[in-house]
N, C-alpha and C positions, 0 to 999 in steps of 0.2 A: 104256636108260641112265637110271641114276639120276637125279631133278631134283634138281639146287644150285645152292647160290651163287658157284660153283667156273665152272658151264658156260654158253653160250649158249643166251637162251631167245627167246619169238616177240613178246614184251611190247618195251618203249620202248627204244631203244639195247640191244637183245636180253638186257633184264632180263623177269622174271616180272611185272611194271607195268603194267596193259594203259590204254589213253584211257579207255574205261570205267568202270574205277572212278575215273580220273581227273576226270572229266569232272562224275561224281557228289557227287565228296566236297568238289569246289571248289564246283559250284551248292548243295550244303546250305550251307557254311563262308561264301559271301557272299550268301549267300538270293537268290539267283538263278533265275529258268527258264532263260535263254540257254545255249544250248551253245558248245561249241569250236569250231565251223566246220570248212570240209572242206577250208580251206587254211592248218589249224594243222598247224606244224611244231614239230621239236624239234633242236638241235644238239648233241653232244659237250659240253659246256667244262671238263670236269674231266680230260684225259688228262691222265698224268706229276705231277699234282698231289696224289695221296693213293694210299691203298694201297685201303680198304675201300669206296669206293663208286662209281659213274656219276653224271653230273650230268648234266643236260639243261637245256637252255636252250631254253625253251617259246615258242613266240609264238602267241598266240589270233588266232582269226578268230570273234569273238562273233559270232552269230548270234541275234535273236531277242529282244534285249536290251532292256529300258523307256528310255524316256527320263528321263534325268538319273544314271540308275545307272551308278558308278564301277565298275567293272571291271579288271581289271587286262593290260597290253597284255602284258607274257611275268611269267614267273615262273621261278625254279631249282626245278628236281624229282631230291634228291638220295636216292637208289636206294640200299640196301647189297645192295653186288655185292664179289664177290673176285675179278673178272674185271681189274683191274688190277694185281694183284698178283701175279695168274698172271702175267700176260706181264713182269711184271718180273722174274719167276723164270726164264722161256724166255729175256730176253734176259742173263741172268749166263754168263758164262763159264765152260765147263765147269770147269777148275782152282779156280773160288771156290765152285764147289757142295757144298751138302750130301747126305750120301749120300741111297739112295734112304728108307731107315727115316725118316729123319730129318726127310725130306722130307714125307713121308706123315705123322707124328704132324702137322707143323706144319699142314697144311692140315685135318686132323679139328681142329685147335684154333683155327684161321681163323676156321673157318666158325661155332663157336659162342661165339668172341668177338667176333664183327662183330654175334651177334643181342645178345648182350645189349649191348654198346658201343651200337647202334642205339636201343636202348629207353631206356639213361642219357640220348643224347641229347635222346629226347622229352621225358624227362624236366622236362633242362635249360631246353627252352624254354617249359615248361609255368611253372615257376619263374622264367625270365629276363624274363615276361608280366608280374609284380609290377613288377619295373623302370618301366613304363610310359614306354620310350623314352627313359630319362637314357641309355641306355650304348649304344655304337657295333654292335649289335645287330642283323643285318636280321627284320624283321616275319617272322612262322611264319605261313603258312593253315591247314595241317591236318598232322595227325602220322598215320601209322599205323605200330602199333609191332609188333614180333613176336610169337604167342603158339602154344598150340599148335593154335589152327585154321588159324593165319597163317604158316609158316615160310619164305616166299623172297618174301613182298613188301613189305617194310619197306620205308616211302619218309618222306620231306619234302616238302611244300611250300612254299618261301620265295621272300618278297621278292626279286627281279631287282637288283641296284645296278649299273646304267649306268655305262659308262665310266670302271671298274674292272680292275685288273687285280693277280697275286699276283706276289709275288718268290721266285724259286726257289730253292735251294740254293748257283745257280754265280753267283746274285746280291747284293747289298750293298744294307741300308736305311741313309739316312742319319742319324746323329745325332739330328738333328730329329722324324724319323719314330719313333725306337724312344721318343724321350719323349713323342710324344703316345700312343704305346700303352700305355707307364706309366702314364703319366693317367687312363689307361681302366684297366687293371688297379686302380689306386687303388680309383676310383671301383665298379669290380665289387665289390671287397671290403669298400667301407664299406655299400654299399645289399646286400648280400648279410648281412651282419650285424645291417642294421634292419631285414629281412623275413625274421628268424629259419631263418635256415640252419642253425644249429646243430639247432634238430629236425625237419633234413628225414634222417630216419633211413637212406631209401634212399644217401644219399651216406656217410655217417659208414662205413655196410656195406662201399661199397665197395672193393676192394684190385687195380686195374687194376694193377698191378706183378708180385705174387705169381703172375698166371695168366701175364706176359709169361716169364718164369724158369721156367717151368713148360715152357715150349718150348725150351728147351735148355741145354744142358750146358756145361760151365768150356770142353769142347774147340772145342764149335760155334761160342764165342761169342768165345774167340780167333782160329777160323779168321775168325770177321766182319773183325777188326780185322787180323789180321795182313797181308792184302793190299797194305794201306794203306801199309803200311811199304817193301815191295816196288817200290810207287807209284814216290815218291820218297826218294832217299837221305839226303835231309837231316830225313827223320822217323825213323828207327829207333831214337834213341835214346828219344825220346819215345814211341813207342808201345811201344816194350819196357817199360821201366818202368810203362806202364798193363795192358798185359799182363801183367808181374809182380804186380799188386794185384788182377786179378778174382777168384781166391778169395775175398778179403777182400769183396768188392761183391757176389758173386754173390747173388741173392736177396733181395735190399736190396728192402724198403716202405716207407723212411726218409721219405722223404719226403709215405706218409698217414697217418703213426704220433707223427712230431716233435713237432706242436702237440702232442697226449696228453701224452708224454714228458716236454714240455718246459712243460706246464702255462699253454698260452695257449689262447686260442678259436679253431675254427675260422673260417676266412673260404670263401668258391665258387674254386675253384681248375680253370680251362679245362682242364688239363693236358697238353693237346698243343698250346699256341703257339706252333709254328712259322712261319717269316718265309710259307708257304706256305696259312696259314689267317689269312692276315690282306689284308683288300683296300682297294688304295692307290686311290684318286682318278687314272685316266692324265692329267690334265691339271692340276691342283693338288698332286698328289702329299699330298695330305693323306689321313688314316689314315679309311676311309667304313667298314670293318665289323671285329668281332673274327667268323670263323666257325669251325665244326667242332665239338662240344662232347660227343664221344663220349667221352673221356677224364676226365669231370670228376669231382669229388671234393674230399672236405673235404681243407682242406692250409692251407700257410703261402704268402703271393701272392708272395714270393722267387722259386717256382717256375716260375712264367709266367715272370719278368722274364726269367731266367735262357736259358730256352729260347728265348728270344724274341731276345733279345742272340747265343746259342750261335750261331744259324742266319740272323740277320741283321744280323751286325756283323761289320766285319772284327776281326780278334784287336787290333791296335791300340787302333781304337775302343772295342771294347767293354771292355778295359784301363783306356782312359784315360778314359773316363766313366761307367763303372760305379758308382761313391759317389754323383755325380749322379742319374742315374737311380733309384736307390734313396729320393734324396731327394723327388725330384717326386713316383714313387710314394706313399709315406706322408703328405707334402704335403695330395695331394689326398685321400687317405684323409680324413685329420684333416679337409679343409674339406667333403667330401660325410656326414660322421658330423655336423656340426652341434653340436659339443657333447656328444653319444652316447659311453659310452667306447671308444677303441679296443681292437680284439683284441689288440693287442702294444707295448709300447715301439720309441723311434726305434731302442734302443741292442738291443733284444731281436732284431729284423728283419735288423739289419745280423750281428747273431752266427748267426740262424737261415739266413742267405742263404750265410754261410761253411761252415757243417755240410750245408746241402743241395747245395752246388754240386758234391762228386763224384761223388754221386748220380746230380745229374743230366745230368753230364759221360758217365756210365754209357749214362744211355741215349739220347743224341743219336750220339756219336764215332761207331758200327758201324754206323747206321742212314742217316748220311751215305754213304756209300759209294754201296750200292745205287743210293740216292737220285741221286747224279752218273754213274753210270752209265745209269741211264735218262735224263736229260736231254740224255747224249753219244751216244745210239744212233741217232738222225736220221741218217741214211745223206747229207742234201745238208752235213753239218754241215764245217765249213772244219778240216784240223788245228792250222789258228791258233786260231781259236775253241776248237775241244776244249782245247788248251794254256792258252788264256786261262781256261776256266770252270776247270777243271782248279787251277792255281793259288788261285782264290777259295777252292775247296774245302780245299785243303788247307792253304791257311793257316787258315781256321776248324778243321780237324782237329786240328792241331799246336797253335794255341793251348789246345783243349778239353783234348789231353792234358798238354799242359806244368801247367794249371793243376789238373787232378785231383790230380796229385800233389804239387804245392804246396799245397794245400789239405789234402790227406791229414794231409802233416806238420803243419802249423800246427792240426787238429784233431783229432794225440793227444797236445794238453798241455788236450785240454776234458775239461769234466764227459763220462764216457762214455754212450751212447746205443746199446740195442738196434738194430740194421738189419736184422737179414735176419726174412725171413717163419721163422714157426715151421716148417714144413718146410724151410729149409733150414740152419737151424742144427745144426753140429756136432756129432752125439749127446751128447757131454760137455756141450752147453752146454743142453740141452733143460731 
């Protein structure tokens, strides 16, 4: 049988990763001789949490070590694997599946966008090093990125943060929470702009959107949503209406094409901040990491705010504090720029936040699903429980479509703006 990133291998959490080159690449990275010990273990800690990788959670038994050298006691060793994603695919219900064709293109397109998403991340933190610890960041040890002598063992090594934990889909950050991640957002996009991102070319290249569109069709991608509807009764009319507009979205880059368009400067843009790559403090509940950064790219910082809000506010909240939040955002822009000029007006942000928001309404709503159904598949899980996450979820759904379409309207009395990728526009409109 073929080796992938698809199947079980004899490497760490049955990834292709072996201790060995582990073991190796952390003693050059902290000039070390000590080894790992022969009672270093590794745990799980990423089930249910992401689609493209394993995480393990490392703890050392140095052995060997000089006196005075800091060492480090565990570390995260985040592996791209598609082995979670498989099983989120075994556990959908056969009536929400896609056929078998359909099935098979997406998994050839998995696996070679996990390597290159994997190698942007290196990227990222190869870049996010500049920073020098202003931004809620965990520390990197070592990168290995994909190439072609390397194809199934891309990993990470990062910093461990203690007594931490993520918020899932069928859970709610509060108020509080989602503006110190603004904060941070802010601050990513001002110190992103003074350590010349605009000529980091590998990003400006990249169009993580165009390859997702690439994986299915007007049909597949209403079958995402229309389940939803099914769900509960009191969504239909709402997600009909969003379903009536995917023509119109289908193949939308809007959002790494805008700034261009719309003739502001890029800022570093995380592009998958979801409430589940972000880690809360369990006992201060304070915001200790932004992670995940396979998705990044030059963009407008609306984007994060947006997905960050989509996936960890209830519809209420993030309604009724949304101007707010936009304003700390910018805020702290202005006060980590020092004087530097900003990439955008206060009044430019708040227009570019309204044009990006169907976008990215687009690609949270269908993605939500999945997502609530693998964290309802625990067999001890209570039907009160299921009922209660269940609810979280779909008010976050219902809010995201109510407001695509409001938004839709109020952004065809604007200047117009190309969206979709050039393979997907219209013959007439080519």
């Amino acid at each position: 049988r073929k080796m992938s990133l698809q199947s079980a291998a004899s490497g760490i959490l049955e990834t292709h990763v072996t201790w060995e080159d582990v073991e190796k690449r952390l003693q050059k990275e902290l000039k070390t001789s000590a080894t790992l010990g022969k009672n270093k273990s590794v745990v799980h800690i990423g089930e249910g949490n992401g689609f493209l990788s394993r995480i393990g959670l490392v703890t050392c038994d140095w052995e060997g070590a000089n006196e005075g050298e800091k060492l480090p006691e565990k570390f995260a060793l985040k592996m791209a694997s598609c082995m979670a994603a498989k099983k989120m695919e075994e556990q959908t219900p056969d009536h929400m599946r896609m056929d078998e064709e359909t099935t098979q293109k997406m998994w050839t397109f998995f696996e070679i966008f996990l390597r290159e998403t994997h190698n942007a991340e290196v990227k990222a933190y190869e870049f996010l090093k500049k920073f020098a610890d202003q931004v809620a960041v965990p520390h990197c040890f070592y990168t290995v990125p994909f190439s072609e002598e390397n194809k199934l063992t891309g990993c990470l090594a990062l910093e461990y943060l203690d007594n931490t934990r993520i918020s899932h889909i069928h859970q709610t950050l509060s108020v509080a929470q989602v503006t110190a991640i603004a904060r941070e957002i802010g601050k990513m996009q001002a110190l992103s702009v003074l350590h010349g991102v605009e000529k980091e070319e590998w990003l400006s290249e990249r169009d993580v959107y165009t390859g997702f569109w690439r994986n299915f069709t007007v049909d597949v991608f209403t079958q995402m949503l229309a389940p939803v509807r099914d769900m509960d009764a009191s969504m239909v009319e709402s997600v009909d209406a969003v379903i009536a507009l995917i023509p119109e979205y289908f193949g939308s880059n809007l959002a790494i094409t805008l700034h261009k368009q719309y003739g502001v400067r890029p800022v570093l843009v995380n592009g998958d901040l979801w409430s589940a790559n972000v880690l809360v403090d369990t006992e201060t509940e304070e915001i200790r990491a932004l992670i995940d950064w396979q998705l990044v790219h030059h963009g407008t910082g609306v984007e994060d705010l947006l997905r960050i809000a989509f996936s960890g506010m209830t519809s209420i909240d993030r309604r009724a504090h949304m101007d707010e939040l936009l304003d700390v955002m910018y805020d702290t822009m202005e006060e980590t720029l020092q004087g530097a000029p900003a990439p955008y007006t206060r009044e430019q942000m708040r227009d570019l936040y309204e044009l990006v928001l169907p976008h990215a309404g687009y690609f949270f709503a269908p993605v939500a699903l999945p997502l609530f159904l693998a964290v309802t598949a625990a067999p001890d899980l209570s039907e009160e429980e299921k009922e209660k996450r269940k609810a979280v979820v779909m008010d976050k759904i219902r809010g995201i479509c109510e407001d695509i379409v409001i938004f839709h309207k109020n952004n065809e009395s604007k200047r117009k703006f190309t969206w979709k990728a050039p393979e997907f526009l219209p013959k007439e409109d080519k």
